[in-house]
C-alpha positions in Angstrom: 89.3 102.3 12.4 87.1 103.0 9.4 86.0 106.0 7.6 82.5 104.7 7.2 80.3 101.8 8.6 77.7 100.6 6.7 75.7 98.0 8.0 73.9 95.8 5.6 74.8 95.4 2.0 71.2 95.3 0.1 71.1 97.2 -3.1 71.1 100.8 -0.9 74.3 99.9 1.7 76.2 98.0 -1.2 75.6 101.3 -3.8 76.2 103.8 -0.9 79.8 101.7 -0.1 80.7 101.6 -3.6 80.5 105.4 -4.4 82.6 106.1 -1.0 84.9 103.8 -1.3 85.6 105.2 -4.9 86.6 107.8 -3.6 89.0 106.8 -1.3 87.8 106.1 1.6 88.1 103.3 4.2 84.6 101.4 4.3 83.2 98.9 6.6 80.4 97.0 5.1 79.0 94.6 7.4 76.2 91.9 6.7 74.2 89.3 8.2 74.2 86.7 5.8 74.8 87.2 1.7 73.0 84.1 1.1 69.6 85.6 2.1 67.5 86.4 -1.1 64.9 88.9 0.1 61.3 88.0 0.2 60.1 90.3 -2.4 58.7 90.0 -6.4 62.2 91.6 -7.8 60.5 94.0 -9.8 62.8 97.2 -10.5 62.4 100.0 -12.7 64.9 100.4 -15.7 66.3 103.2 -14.4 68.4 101.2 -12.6 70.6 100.3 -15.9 71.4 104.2 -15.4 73.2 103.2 -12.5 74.3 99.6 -13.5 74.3 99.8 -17.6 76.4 96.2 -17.5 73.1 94.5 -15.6 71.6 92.9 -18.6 75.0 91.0 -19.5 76.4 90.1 -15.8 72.7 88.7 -14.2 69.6 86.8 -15.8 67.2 90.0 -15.7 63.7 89.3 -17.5 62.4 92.6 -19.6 58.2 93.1 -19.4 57.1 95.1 -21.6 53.1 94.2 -20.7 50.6 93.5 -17.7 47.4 92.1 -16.6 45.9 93.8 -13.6 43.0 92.1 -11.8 40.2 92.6 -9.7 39.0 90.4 -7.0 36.5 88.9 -9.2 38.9 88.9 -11.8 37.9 92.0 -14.0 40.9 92.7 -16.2 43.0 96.0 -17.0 45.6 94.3 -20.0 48.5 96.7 -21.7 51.3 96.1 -23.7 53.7 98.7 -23.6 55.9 100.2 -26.7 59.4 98.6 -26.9 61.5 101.3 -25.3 59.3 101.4 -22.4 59.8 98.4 -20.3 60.3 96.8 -16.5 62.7 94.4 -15.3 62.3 91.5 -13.4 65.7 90.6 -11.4 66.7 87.2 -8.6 67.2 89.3 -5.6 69.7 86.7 -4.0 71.6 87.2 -7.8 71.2 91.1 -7.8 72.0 92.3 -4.6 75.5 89.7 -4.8 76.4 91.7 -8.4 75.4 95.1 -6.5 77.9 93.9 -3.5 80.5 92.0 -5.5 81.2 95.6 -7.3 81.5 97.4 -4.1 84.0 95.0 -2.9 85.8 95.2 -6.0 86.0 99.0 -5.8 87.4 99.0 -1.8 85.3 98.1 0.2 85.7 95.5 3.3 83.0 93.1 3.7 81.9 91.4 6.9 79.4 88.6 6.4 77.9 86.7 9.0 77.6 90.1 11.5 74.1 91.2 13.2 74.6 95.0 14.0 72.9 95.4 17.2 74.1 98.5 19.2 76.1 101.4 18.8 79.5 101.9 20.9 78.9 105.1 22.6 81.6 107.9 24.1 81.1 111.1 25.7 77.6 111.1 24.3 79.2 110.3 20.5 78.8 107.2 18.4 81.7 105.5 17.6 81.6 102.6 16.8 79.2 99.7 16.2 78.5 95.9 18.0 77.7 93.3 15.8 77.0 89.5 17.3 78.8 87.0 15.0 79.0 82.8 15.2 82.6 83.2 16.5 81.3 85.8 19.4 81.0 89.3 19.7 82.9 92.2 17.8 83.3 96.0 17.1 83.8 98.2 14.9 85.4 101.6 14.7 84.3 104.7 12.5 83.2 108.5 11.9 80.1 108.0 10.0 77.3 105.5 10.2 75.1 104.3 7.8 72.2 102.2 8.8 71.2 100.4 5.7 70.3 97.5 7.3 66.2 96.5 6.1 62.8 96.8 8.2 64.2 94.8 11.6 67.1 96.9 12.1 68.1 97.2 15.8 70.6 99.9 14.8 67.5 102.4 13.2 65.9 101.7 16.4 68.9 102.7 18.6 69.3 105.6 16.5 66.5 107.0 18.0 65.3 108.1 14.5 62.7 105.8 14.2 60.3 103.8 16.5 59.5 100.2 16.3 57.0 99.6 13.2 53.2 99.4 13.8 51.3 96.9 11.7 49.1 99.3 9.9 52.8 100.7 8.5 53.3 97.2 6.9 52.8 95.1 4.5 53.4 91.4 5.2 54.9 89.7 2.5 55.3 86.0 1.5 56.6 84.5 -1.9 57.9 81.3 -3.8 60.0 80.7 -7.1 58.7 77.7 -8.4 60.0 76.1 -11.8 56.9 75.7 -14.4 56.1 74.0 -16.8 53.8 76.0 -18.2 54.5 79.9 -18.7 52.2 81.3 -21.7 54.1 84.9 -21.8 57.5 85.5 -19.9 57.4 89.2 -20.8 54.4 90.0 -19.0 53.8 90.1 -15.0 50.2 89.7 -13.6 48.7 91.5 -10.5 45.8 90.1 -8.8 43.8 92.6 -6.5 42.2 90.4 -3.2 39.3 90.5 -0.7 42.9 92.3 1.8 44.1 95.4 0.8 47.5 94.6 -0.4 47.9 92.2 -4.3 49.6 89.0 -5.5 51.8 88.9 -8.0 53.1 86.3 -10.7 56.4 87.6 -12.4 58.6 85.9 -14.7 61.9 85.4 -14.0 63.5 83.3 -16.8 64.5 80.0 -17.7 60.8 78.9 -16.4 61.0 80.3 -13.3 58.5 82.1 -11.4 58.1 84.2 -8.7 54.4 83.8 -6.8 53.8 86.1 -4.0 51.7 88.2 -2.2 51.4 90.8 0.6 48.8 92.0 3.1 48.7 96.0 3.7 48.2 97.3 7.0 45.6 96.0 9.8 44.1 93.9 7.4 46.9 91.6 8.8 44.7 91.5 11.5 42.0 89.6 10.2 43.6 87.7 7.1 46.5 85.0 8.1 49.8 85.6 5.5 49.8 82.1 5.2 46.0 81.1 4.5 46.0 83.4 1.9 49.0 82.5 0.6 47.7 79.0 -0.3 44.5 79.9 -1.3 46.3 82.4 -3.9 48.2 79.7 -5.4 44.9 77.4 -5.8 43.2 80.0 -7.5 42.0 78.2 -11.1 43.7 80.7 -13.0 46.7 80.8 -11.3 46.2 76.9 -11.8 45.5 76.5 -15.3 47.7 79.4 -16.3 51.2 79.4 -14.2 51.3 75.8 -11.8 49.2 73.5 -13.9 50.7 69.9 -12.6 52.4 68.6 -10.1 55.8 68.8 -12.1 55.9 72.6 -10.5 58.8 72.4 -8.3 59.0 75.2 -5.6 62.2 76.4 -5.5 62.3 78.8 -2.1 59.8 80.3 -0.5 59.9 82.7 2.4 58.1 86.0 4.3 58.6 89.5 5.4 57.6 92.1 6.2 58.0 95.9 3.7 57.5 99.7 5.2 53.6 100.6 3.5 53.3 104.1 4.2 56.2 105.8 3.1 59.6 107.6 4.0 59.8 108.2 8.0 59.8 111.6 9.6 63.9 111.6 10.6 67.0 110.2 8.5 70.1 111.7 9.6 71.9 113.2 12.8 75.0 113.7 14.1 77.2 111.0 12.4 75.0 108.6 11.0 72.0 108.3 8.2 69.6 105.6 7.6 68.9 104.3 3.8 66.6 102.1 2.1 64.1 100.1 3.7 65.3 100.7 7.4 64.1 104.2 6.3 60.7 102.7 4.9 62.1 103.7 1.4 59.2 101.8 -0.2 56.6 103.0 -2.8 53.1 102.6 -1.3 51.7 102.1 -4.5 53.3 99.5 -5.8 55.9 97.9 -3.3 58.6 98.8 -5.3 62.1 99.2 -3.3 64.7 98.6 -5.5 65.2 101.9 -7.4 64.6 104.1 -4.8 67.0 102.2 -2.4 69.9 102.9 -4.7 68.7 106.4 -5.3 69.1 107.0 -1.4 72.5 105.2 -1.3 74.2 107.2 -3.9 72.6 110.2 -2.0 74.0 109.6 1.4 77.4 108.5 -0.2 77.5 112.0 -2.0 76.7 114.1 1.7 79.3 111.1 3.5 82.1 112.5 0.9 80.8 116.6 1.4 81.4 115.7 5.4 84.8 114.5 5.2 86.0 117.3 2.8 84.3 119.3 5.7 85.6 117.3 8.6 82.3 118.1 10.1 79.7 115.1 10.6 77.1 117.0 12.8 73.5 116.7 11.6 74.0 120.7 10.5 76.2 118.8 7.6 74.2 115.3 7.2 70.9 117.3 6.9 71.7 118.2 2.9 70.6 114.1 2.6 66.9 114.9 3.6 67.7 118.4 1.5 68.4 116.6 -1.4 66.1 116.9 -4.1 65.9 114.0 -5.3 65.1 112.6 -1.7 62.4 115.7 -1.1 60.5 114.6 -4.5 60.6 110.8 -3.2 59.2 112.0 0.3 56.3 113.9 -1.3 55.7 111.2 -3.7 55.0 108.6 -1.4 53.3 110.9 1.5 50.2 111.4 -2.2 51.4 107.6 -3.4 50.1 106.4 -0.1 46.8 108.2 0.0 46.4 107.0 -3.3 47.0 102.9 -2.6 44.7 103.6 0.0 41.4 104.9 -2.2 42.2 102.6 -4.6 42.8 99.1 -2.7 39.1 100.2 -0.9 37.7 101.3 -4.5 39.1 97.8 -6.3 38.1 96.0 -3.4 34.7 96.6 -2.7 33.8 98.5 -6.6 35.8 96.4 -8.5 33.2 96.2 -11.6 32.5 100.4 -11.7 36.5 101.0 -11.0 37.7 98.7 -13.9 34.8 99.8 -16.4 35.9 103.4 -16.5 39.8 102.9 -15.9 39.2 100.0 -19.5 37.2 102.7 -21.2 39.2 106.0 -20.7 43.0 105.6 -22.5 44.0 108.5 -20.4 43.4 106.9 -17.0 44.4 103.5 -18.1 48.0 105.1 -18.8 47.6 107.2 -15.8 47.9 104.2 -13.3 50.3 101.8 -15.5 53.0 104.7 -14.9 51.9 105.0 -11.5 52.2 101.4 -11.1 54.6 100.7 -13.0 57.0 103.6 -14.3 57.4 105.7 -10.8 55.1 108.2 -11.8 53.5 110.5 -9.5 50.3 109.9 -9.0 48.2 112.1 -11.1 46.2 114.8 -10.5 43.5 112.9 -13.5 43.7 109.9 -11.1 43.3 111.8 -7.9 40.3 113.8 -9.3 38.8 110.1 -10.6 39.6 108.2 -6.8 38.2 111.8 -5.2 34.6 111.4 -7.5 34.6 107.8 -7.1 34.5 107.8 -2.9 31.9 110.8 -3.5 29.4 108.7 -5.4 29.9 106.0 -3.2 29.4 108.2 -0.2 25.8 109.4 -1.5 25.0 106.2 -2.5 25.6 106.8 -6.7 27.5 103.5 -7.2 
């Protein structure tokens, strides 16, 4: 019998485990496989080091400090940013092992090789949870649940807090590390807007490895295939001439999935049990970005797990200060305008990429506006929502 089941130990279940097994309770952390490495570009705001300040030393994390944004006809936005600013650039496979290795080492009980699939139910109460293992089925015994589990949990679906995901909530994602010979600035990751609403990505990971991916927003992945695009992306000539020159460029992995597009959903908590991270859709809409904001929501339902024990009450009445939490309300709100805002602007880059890059290149103030946006977590502005509101007027009336 455990205090706490978490199921899946990504960044938000492992950070979530760690804070309540700290504090002295009995934790169940149960995972499919902790040799998956997540399909994803590994970007992560340096907040994170507020969290993990040991990161730099115990993992090979690349620092950016610059980008190059571009349009479909490759129109540039280019910034180098001052040396206390920067991003980082993380191994997901590497990460999310240092993020679970330290909840183990602080408690917690680690199950690898379990699929949650189903709650164990009792007088209308959950109590427990199934998990489907190579050895055969087994169970497991708690008072809280966390469901922390990514996009194709069963458990968030049995939960009844969310419904299956519809494509226009998703972005389909596919990537590849490769090992190049050829990498003219490690510190600086490129974007690289497309005919799809969605980008691909190049980002530097060290020791001449790079991570190329892309992802497809929405019902556009109803008329553009993952996989086309993906190869057409990699043949680009710049991408070419710039990143995969020869045939010396070894691919290293390469997988896809899919990543919540549209933002937080509507329920996260009731009687006994909370879901975290992306099985939440804990996914900025303007960038893609995960990482942070995972963490965030695992240190915030480890802090309401705690408050419900000193309580001995795990009703929703008591799990509902997680959706309370401010720090949860101002991601919510964030990614309800961030979403409105990747919207304007995929259509605007898409189809006015030469009017939208003139005036972002030739006002500072705008330029800086969607770098933090991008970039930094910013909220999206009210500079940049008055310039994407004027922009789909002209266009309207015909002005551009």
């Amino acid at each position: 019998m455990y205090d706490v089941i978490i199921s899946g130990a990504g960044p938000s279940g492992s950070k979530c485990a760690d804070i309540i097994a700290q504090k002295g309770f009995k934790v169940a952390l149960i995972e499919r496989d902790v040799s998956w490495r997540k399909p994803c570009g590994g970007s992560v705001n340096k907040c994170i080091l507020d969290d993990y300040p040991q990161l730099l030393k115990k993992i090979t994390v690349q620092k950016i400090n610059g980008a190059k944004i571009f349009s479909p006809a490759f129109d540039i936005i280019e910034e180098k940013w001052d040396e206390d600013k920067f991003g980082l650039i993380v191994d997901r496979l590497e990460f999310d092992n240092y993020l679970r290795d330290l909840a183990v080492d602080s408690g917690v009980e680690l199950f690898d090789k379990n699929v949650s699939y189903d709650f164990i139910i009792k007088n209308q109460q959950k109590i427990g949870i199934k998990t489907r293992t190579p050895s055969g089925t087994k169970e497991y015994y708690g008072k809280v649940f966390i469901v922390a589990d990514g996009m194709s949990s069963k458990l968030a679906l049995r939960s009844g807090l969310r419904k299956k995901w519809n494509i226009s909530e998703l972005s389909m994602c596919k990537c590849a590390l490769f090992k190049t010979t050829n990498l003219a600035d490690d510190h600086c990751i490129d974007l690289f807007f497309r005919s799809s609403r969605g980008y691909g990505w190049v980002f530097p990971l060290g020791n001449d490895i790079v991570n190329v991916g892309m992802g497809i927003v929405g019902k556009d992945n109803l008329e553009f295939n993952l996989n086309v695009e993906f190869e057409k992306f990699k043949q680009q000539k710049y991408i070419k001439d710039n990143f995969l020159p020869d045939s010396k460029n070894k691919q290293l992995w390469c997988e896809a999935f899919p990543v919540a597009a549209t933002g937080v959903v509507k329920k996260i908590y009731d009687d006994n049990i909370m879901i975290i991270g992306d099985a939440a859709g804990m996914v900025c809409p303007a960038n893609g970005e995960g990482l942070a904001f995972a963490v965030r929501a695992g240190k915030r339902a480890a802090e309401v797990a705690v408050n419900a024990f000193e309580k001995e009450d795990f009703s929703r009445k008591t799990l509902k200060e997680y959706r309370l939490n401010p720090e949860i309300k101002k991601m919510i709100r964030k990614f309800k305008i961030d979403n409105l805002a990747a919207k304007s602007f995929n259509n605007l880059i898409i189809e006015n990429h030469k009017y939208f890059y003139e005036k972002i290149n030739n006002d500072s103030k705008l330029k800086r506006d969607l770098l933090e946006l991008v970039f930094f977590q910013a909220k999206t502005s009210f500079r940049l929502q008055r310039f994407g509101i004027s922009t789909i007027l002209k266009k309207k009336f015909g002005l551009i």
